[in-house]
N, C-alpha and C positions, 0 to 999 in steps of 0.2 A: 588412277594415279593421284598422288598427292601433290601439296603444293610447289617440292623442289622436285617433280618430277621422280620419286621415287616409287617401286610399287607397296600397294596396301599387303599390309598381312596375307591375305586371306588370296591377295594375286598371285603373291611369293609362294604361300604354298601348292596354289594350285598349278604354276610353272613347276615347282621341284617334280608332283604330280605327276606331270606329263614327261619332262625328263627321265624319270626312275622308268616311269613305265616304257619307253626306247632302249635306255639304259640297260636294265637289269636280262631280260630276253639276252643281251650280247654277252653277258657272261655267267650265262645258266644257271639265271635267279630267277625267282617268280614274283612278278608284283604281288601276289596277294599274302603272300609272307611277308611281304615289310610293309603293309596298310595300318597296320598299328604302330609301328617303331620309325615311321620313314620320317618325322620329326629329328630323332638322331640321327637318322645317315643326311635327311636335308641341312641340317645345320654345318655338319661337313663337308659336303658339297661346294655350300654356301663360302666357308671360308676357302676351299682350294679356289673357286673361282675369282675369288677378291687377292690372292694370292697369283694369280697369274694376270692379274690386270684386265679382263675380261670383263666384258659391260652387262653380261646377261647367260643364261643358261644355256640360249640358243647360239651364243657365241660358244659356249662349254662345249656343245654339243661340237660344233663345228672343229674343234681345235683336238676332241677325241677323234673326230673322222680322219684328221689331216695326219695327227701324231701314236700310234701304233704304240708307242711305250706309256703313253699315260694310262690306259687301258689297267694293268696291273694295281696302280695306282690304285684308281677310282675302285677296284673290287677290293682293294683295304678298307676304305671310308666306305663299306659296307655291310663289314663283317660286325656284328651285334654280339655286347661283350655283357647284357643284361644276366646277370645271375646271384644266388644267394645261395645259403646254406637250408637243406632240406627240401628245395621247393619241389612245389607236389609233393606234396607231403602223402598223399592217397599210395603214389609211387614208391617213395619208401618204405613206408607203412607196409605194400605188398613183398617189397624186397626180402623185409626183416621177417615177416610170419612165413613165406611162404616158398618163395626163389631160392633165398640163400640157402636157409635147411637143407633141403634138396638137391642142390647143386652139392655140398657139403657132403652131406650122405654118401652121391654118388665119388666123391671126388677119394671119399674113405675105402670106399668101397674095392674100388681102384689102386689102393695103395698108392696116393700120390700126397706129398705132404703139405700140400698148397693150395688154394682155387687162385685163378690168375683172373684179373679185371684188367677191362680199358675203359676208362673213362674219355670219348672222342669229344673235341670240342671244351675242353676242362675249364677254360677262361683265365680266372683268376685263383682257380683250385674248392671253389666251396663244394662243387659235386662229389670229385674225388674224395679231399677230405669226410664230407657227409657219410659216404659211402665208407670211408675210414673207419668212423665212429660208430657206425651202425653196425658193422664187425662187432666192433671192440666191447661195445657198449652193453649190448643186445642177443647179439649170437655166438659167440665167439667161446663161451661159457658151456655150451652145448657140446661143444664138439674138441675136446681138449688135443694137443700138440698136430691142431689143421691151422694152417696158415696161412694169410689171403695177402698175395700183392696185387698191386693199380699200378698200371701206367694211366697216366694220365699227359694228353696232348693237347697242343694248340697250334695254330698257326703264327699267334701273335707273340712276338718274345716280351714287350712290355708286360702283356697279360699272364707268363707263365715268370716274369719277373716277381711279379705283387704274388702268386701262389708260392714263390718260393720264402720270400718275408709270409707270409702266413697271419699276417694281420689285417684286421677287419675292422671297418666300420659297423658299431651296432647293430645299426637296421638292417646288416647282413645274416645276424643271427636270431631276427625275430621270431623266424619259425622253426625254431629249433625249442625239442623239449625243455624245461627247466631243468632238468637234472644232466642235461649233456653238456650246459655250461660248464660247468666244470672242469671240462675240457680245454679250458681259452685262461688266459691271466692279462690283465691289464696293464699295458704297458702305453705311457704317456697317449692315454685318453682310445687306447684301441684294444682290442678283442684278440691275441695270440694264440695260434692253438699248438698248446703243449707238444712237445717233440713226439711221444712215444704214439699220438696217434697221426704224424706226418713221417713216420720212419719206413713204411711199408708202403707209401707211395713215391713214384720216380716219375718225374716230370721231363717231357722232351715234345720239342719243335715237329712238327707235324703238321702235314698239309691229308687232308682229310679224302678230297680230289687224290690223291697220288695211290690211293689202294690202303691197305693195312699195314700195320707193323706188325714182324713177328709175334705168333703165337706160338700154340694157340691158346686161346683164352674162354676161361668157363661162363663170361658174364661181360658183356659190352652195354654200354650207356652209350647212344647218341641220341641226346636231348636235344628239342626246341635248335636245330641245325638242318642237316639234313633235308629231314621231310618238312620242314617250315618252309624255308625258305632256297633250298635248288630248284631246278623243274624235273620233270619228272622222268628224262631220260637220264640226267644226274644223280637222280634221285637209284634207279635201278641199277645202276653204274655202284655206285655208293652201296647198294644191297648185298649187291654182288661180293664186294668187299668181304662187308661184313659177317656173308657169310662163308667164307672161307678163313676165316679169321677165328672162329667159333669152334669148339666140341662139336658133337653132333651128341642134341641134348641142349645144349648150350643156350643162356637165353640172352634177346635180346630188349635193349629198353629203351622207350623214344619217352617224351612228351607227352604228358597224360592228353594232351588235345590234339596230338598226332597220331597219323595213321599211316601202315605203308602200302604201296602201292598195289591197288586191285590184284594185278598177278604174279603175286608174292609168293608163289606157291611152296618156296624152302619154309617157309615160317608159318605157323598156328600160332592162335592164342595160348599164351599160357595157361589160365584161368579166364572168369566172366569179369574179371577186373580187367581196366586199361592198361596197356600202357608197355604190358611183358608180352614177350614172346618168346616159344622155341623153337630153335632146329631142328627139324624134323633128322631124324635119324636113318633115313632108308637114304 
């Protein structure tokens, strides 16, 4: 402790620590998915608890056991709204040479005039959009009068508020090619991206737990969500979803440092790159 009695940094964080790790098990999250991010959910914490006048965590904790409706609460201040435009770029990069074609082909094949996407977990829209643009940009050229809609969901209305203004901060679009700038126009010190590659995505409120939206859909993204950070019977819960949600054929996309669960048996690898998978067809 310091001199008013306050605690040190390094105490502070290691109470958040032990709270998140109590915490998160109760509403089928996994500490070791927010071991790197739990700085932002502690910082949140932090302020609900000075906000109800609470002298400590272990007070927090206590006044979660007593009160049943904070509960909700507390798994807002835990949902992680980190995102940018392109990341995993390894990811994209496989979409563009390799998924998309294919899905494409088959979708021609079919006679159908569209491939449908969901982007789960959208954020603030840079997935979906990225995914816009790698269409438009990339493939799109290939395969004349095929047409690719996104939905794109979130749970948080603020975050699919800013996706729907569609303006960025810079360093949201650092890894994004040079030439796909082009895409964006500056407007009082921000990044815009052009109408005609935000006109084929539709954005809606979604709770990701509740199962799927209608499909079905040739191509799902659940990034750096899901398998980060649920446990793992949510996690199969969540599979399950997804794949009924899917073509058969249909592929699915996490996290290039996610994996899904050992007995995933609906899904293969797409290829020897991360990160895609298909549904299996039988």
């Amino acid at each position: 402790m310091n001199a008013v009695g306050k605690p040190k940094p390094a105490e502070a964080g290691d109470e958040c620590v032990r709270f998140l790790q109590w915490a998160l098990p109760r509403l089928q999250l996994r500490w070791p998915g927010f071991r790197r991010v739990r700085g932002q959910v502690c910082k949140r914490v932090e302020r609900r608890r000075r906000a109800l006048g609470l002298p400590d965590l272990a007070a927090y904790r206590g006044y979660l056991e007593s009160t049943p409706d904070e509960w909700p609460l507390l798994a807002g201040l835990c949902r992680i709204t980190i995102s940018r435009f392109n990341r995993d770029r390894g990811v994209f990069a496989h979409l563009g040479e390799e998924v998309l074609p294919e899905l494409a082909r088959t979708a021609l094949r079919d006679g159908r005039p569209a491939l449908n996407g969901w982007s789960a977990g959208c954020a603030s829209g840079e997935e979906p959009y990225t995914l816009a643009m790698l269409w438009e940009l990339e493939v799109s050229s290939r395969f004349p009068g095929l047409g690719f809609q996104v939905l794109a969901t979130d749970l948080d209305e603020v975050m699919l508020g800013r996706a729907e203004q569609a303006c960025y901060e810079t360093s949201s679009l650092k890894e994004l090619p040079d030439e796909w700038r082009r895409a964006f126009t500056e407007r009082a010190g921000r990044s815009c991206l052009e109408r005609r590659f935000r006109r084929n995505v539709t954005l809606m409120r979604h709770d990701l737990r509740s199962g799927a939206p209608d499909g079905p859909f040739d191509l799902v993204l659940c990034r750096n969500l899901a398998f980060t950070y649920f446990d793992l019977d949510l996690q199969r819960e969540v599979l399950e979803a997804l794949a009924g949600s899917l073509r058969p054929g249909g592929a699915l996309v996490v996290g290039a440092h996610e994996a899904l669960p050992e007995d995933s048996s609906s899904f293969e690898p797409w290829s020897e790159r991360p990160g895609a998978y298909r549904l299996s067809r039988l």
